[in-house]
C-alpha positions in Angstrom: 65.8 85.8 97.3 66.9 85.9 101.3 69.0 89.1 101.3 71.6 89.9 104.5 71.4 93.4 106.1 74.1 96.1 106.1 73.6 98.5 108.7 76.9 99.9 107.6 75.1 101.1 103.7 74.4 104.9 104.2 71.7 106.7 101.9 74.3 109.3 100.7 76.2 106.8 98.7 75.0 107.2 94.9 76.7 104.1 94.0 75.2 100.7 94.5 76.8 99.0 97.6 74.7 96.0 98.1 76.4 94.5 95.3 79.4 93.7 98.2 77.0 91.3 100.2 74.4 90.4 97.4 74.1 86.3 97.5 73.7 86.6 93.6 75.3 89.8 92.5 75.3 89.2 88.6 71.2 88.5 89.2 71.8 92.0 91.1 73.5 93.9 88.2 70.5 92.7 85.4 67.9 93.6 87.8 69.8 97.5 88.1 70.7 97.4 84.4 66.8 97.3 83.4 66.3 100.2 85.7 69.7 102.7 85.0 70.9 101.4 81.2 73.6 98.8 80.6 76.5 101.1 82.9 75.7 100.5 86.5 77.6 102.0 88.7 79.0 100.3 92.0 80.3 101.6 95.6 84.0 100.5 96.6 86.9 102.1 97.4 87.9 102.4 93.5 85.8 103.6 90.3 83.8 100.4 90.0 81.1 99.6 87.4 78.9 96.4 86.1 78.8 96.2 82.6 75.2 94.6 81.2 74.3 93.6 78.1 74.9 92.0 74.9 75.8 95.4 72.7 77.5 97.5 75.6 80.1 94.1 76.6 80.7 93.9 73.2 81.8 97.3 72.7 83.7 97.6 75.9 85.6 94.3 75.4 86.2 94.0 71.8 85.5 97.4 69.9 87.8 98.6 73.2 90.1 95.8 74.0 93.2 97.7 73.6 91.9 100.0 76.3 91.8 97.8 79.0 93.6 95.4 81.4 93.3 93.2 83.9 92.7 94.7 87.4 95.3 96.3 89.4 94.2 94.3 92.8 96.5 92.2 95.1 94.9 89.0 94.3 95.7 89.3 90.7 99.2 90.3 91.4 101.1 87.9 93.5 101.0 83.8 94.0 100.6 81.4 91.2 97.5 82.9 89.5 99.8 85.2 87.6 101.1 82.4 86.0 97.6 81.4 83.8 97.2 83.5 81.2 93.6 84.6 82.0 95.3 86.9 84.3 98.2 88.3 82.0 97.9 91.3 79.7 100.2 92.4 76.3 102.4 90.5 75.2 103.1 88.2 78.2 99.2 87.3 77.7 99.5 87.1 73.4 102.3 85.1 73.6 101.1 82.5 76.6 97.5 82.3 74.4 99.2 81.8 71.0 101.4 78.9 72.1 98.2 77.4 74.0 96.0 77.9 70.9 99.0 75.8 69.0 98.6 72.7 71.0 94.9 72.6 71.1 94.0 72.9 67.6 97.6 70.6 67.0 96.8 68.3 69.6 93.0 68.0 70.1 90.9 69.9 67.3 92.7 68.2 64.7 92.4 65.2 65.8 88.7 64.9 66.7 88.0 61.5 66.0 90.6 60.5 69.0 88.9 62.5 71.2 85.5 61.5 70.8 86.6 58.2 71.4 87.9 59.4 74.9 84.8 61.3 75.7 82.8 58.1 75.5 85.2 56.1 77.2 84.4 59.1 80.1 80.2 58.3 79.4 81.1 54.5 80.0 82.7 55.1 83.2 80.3 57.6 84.3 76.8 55.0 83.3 78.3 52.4 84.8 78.4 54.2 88.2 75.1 56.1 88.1 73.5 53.8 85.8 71.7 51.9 88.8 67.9 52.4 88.9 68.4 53.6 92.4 68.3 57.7 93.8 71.8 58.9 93.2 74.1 62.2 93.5 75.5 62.7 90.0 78.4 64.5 91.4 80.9 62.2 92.1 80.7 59.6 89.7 80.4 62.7 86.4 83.5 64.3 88.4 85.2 61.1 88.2 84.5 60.0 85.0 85.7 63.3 83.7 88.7 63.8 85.8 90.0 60.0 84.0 89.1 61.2 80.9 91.1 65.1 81.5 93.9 63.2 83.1 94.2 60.7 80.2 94.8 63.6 78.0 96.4 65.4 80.2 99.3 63.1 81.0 98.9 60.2 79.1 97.8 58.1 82.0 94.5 56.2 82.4 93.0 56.9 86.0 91.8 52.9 87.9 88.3 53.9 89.0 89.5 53.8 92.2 91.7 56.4 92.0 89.6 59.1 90.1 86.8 59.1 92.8 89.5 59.7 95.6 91.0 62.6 93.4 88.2 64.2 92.3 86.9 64.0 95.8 89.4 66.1 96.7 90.3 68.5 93.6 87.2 68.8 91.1 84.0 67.9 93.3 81.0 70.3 93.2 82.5 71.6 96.8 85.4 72.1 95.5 84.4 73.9 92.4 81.9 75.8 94.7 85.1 77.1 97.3 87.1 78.0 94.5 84.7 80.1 92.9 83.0 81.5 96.0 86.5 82.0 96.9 87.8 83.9 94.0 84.6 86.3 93.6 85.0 87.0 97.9 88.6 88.4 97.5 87.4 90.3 95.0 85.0 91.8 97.0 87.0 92.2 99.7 89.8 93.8 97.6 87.5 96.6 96.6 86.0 97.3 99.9 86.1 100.0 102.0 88.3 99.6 104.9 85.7 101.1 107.3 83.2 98.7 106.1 82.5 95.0 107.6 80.2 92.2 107.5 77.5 91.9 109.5 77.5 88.0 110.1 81.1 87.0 111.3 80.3 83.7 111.8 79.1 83.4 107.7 82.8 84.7 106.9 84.1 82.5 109.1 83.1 79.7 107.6 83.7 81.2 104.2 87.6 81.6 105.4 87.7 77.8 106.6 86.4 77.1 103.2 88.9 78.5 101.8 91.6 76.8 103.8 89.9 74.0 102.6 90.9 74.7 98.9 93.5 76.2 99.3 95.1 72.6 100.7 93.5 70.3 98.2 94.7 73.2 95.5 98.1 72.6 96.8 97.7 69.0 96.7 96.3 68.6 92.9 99.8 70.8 91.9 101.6 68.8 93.3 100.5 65.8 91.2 100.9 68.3 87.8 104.5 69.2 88.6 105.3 65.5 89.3 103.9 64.5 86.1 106.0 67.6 84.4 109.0 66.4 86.3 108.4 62.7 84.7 107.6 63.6 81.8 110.9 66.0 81.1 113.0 62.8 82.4 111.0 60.8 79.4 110.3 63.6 76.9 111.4 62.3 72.8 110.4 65.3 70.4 109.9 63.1 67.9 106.7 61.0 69.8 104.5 63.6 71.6 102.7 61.3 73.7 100.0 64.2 75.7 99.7 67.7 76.7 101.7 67.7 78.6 105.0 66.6 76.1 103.5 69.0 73.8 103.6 71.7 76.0 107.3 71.0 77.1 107.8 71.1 73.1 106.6 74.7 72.9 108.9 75.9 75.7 111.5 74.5 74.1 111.2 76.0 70.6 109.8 79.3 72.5 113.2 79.6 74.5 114.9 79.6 71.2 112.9 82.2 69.6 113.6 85.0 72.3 116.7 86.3 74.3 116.2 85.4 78.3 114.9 88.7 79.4 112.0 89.4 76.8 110.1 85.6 77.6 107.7 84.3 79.3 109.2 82.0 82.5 109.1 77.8 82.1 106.7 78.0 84.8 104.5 80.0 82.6 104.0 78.0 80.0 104.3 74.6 81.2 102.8 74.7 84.6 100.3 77.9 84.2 99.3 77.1 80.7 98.6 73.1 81.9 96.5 74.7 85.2 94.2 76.4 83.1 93.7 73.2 80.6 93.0 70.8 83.2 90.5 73.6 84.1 89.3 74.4 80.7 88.9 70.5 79.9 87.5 69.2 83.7 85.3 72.2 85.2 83.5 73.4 82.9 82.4 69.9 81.1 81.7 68.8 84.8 79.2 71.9 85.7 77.3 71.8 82.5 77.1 67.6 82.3 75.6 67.9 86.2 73.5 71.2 84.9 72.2 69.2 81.9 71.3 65.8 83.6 69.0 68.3 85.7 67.3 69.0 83.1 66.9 66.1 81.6 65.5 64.1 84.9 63.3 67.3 85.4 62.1 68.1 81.3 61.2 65.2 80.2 59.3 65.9 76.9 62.7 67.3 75.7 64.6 64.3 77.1 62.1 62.2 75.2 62.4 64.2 71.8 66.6 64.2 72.2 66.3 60.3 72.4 64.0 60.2 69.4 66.6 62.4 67.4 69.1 60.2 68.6 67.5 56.8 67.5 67.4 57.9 64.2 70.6 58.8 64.1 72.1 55.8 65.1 69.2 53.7 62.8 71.2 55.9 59.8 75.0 54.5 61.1 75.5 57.4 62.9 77.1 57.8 66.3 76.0 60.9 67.9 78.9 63.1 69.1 80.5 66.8 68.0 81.4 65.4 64.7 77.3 64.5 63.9 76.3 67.6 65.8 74.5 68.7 61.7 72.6 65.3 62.1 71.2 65.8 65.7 70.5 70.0 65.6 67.4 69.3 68.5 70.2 67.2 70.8 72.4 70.3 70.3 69.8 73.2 70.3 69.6 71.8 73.8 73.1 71.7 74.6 73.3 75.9 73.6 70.2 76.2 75.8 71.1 74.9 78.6 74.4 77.0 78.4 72.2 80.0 78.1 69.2 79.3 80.8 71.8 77.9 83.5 74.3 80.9 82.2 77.2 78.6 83.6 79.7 81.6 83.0 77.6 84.2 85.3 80.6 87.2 85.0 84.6 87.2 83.8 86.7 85.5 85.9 89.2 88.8 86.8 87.2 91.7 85.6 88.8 94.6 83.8 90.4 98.1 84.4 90.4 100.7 81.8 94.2 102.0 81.2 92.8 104.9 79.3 89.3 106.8 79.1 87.0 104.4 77.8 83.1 105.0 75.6 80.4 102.2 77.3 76.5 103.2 76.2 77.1 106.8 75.1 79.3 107.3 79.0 82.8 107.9 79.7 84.6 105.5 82.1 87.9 107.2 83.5 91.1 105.9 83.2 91.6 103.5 86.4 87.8 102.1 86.8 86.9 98.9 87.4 84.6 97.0 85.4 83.3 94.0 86.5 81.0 92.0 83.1 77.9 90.6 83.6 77.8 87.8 81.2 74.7 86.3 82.9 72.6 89.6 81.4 73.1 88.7 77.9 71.3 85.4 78.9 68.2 87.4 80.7 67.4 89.9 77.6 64.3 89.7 76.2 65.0 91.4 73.0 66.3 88.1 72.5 64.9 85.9 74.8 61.4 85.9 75.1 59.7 84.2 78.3 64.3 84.2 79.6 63.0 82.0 82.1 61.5 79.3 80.9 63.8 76.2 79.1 63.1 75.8 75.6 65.3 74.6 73.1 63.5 75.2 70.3 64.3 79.2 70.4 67.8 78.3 68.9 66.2 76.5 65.6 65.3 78.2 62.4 62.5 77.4 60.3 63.9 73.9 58.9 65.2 72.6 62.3 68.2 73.6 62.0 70.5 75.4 64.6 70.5 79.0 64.0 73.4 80.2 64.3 72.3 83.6 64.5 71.0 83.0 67.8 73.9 81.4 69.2 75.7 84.7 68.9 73.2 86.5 71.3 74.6 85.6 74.2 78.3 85.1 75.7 79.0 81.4 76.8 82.6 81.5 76.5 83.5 85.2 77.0 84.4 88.1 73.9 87.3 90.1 73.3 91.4 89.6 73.7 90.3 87.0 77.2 88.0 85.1 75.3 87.7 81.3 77.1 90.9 79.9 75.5 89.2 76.6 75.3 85.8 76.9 75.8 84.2 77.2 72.1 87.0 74.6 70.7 87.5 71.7 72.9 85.0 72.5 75.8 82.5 72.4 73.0 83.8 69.0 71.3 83.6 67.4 75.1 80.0 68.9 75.7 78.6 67.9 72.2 80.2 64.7 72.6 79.5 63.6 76.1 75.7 65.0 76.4 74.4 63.0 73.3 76.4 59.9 75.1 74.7 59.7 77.9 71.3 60.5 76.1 71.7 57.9 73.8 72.3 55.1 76.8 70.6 56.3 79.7 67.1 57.3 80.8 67.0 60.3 83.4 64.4 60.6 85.8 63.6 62.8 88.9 63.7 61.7 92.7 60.8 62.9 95.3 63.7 65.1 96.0 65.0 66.5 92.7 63.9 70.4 92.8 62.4 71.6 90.2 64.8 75.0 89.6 68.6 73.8 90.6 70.0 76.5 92.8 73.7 77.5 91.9 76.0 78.8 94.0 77.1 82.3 92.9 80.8 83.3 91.7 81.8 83.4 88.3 80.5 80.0 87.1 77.7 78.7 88.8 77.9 75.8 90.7 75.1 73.9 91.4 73.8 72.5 94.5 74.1 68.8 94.8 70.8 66.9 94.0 69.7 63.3 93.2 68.6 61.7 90.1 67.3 58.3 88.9 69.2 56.9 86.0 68.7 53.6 84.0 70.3 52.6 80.7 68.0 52.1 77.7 67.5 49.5 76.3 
């Protein structure tokens, strides 16, 4: 692992301070957390500390979640990121969640069938753009297929091909997602950085800044579609024939408004614009980082791409389609699916961190009122209490004796989060799209490797992992 030098570190610091230039710091925090326990603490300018490990995460953020809010930082305080509710605490954040949890299980995890259907019309874009026999970057053409199907829910609207691949060229490529988590993870950093401290390569941050600009402009650009669809679809809304999220969102500010006197609730903008940010989010990157993650592993592990296909074949010989709704009748197709959640650990740390309000218990230490904890998600994926051999793939560690997924096991590690900011949609819809879309693709295509395809796909490091772009080879079955 190429590390940077920091002339600036001095030996009588106590606290960790690499963590502040570290290319992978949540590989940084498991590697101290085997050495000094589960609490490691950090250098910055505040109480700062990285919280490892299944047992110690779950006791800070769920045996403890009354104790704790989100950071008191400048990025978390001003612009539009105040308006999702991953960044809200109390009752702002209870009430923004409970009307959000509404509309998914109303709109989408009751109607499952629906959605399924969607999700493969998303697999028949997506095969017939990669589907060529020739070497082929899967990033464009699974960003695009997703973005039509996200956008079709979304608003309602069916994308032209056309006009997914420009927009998801722009708003929900692998650069894109890479920028805005780079991004987000940076300022962080920088927020919690002492004033007399500074990086040793300029040019690096440079670029990192132009990067930013980058985002920052096509983030601009992609709100600007969402409110002109929210404008749209107030001129067109009828209560009586929800039509998308969107109409069903402007149905729960409207019956939310008339709950609550003006100065006790939540704004419009909250609700309709913030809670429809982090959907398209929910819905889009995180299906498009583990469908690019799990075609890797396909093209590269092909026994288990071979015994998937098998499983599948017999499923559809029986008259079933493979999707969330057969996930009992395919358990190898989604053992796979839960280990390649845990082995590329696509949710490396939480998105804002944490600060404890009051004096807080983690591993038998007290954490003062004001620290600043920053979770380590990608350490319960590296434990080998429960992992045996972490680093190699195999899908058969989440099956019990009969074949079946063990369910057991899939509580061992921390996919979607724990505690009060558990993923809002992560283990309900994200899960319906994954376990839909992964058999899908499975089932019709044949994934091989490239001269080029590595072996080990590096990710870039932020809260999710992004991975690098790479090519593939993929051919439908027959």
């Amino acid at each position: 692992m190429a590390q940077k030098s920091v002339s600036h570190i001095k030996k009588e610091y106590p606290k960790n301070a690499e963590w502040l230039i570290h290319d992978n710091p949540h590989i940084l925090f498991a590697e101290l957390a085997r050495k000094q326990g589960p609490v490691v603490p950090l250098f910055g300018k505040r109480k700062l500390f990285a919280i490892n490990g299944l047992e110690t995460i779950t006791e800070v953020l769920k045996e403890q979640a009354n104790k704790l809010r989100r950071p008191t930082l400048e990025p978390l305080q001003t612009g539009r990121t105040i308006k999702i509710v991953e960044a809200k605490d109390g009752r702002p954040h209870e009430e923004q969640r409970r009307l959000m949890l509404k509309i998914i299980n109303d709109f989408v995890m009751s109607r499952i069938p629906d959605i399924e259907t969607h999700v493969r019309r998303a697999a028949d874009f997506i095969i017939e753009e990669i589907a060529t026999g020739q070497p082929i970057d899967p990033d464009i053409p699974v960003g695009a297929g997703i973005l039509s199907y996200t956008y079709r829910m979304n608003f309602g609207e069916s994308l032209t091909k056309e006009a997914a691949i420009e927009m998801i060229s722009g708003i929900g490529s692998l650069s894109f997602s890479k920028n805005g988590n780079g991004m987000r993870f940076q300022f962080f950093r920088e927020e919690l950085m002492p004033s007399d401290w500074f990086y040793p390569s300029f040019e690096e941050f440079n670029v990192f800044k132009q990067n930013s600009g980058l985002f920052e402009r096509n983030m601009k650009a992609f709100m600007g579609k969402i409110e002109e669809q929210i404008i749209e679809h107030k001129r067109s809304f009828d209560s009586n024939h929800l039509r998308d999220i969107t109409d069903a969102l402007i149905k729960a500010n409207d019956e939310y408004k008339s709950e609550l006197p003006i100065d006790t609730r939540l704004d419009e903008e909250d609700i309709i614009l913030g809670s429809m940010v982090h959907l398209f989010g929910v819905t889009r990157g995180l299906l498009i980082v583990f469908t690019i993650h799990a075609l890797h592993y396909m093209a590269v592990y092909q026994e288990i791409q071979s015994t998937i296909q098998k499983e599948l074949d017999e499923a559809m010989a029986r008259g079933i389609q493979p999707g969330f709704s057969s996930r009992h009748e395919i358990p190898f197709t989604e053992a796979c699916l839960w280990e390649i959640l845990r082995h590329a650990s696509v949710a490396a740390l939480a998105s804002f961190g944490y600060e404890a309000r009051e004096d807080i218990m983690a591993a038998g230490r007290k954490l003062d009122k004001g620290a600043i904890l920053l979770i380590n998600y990608y350490s319960t994926t590296r434990d080998e209490r429960h992992w045996p051999d972490p680093e190699s793939f195999n899908p058969r560690r989440f099956l019990d004796a009969e074949g079946r997924v063990d369910r057991s096991r899939t509580d061992k590690f921390l996919p979607f989060g724990i505690g009060h900011h558990r993923c809002l949609g992560g283990p309900n819809w994200g899960y319906v799209n994954m376990m839909t879309l992964f058999p899908t693709l499975l089932a019709r295509c044949r994934f091989e490797r490239t001269l080029s395809t590595p072996d080990k796909l590096e990710q870039h490091p932020g809260p999710f992992l992004t991975p690098h772009n790479y090519e593939l080879i993929a051919t439908r079955r027959p």
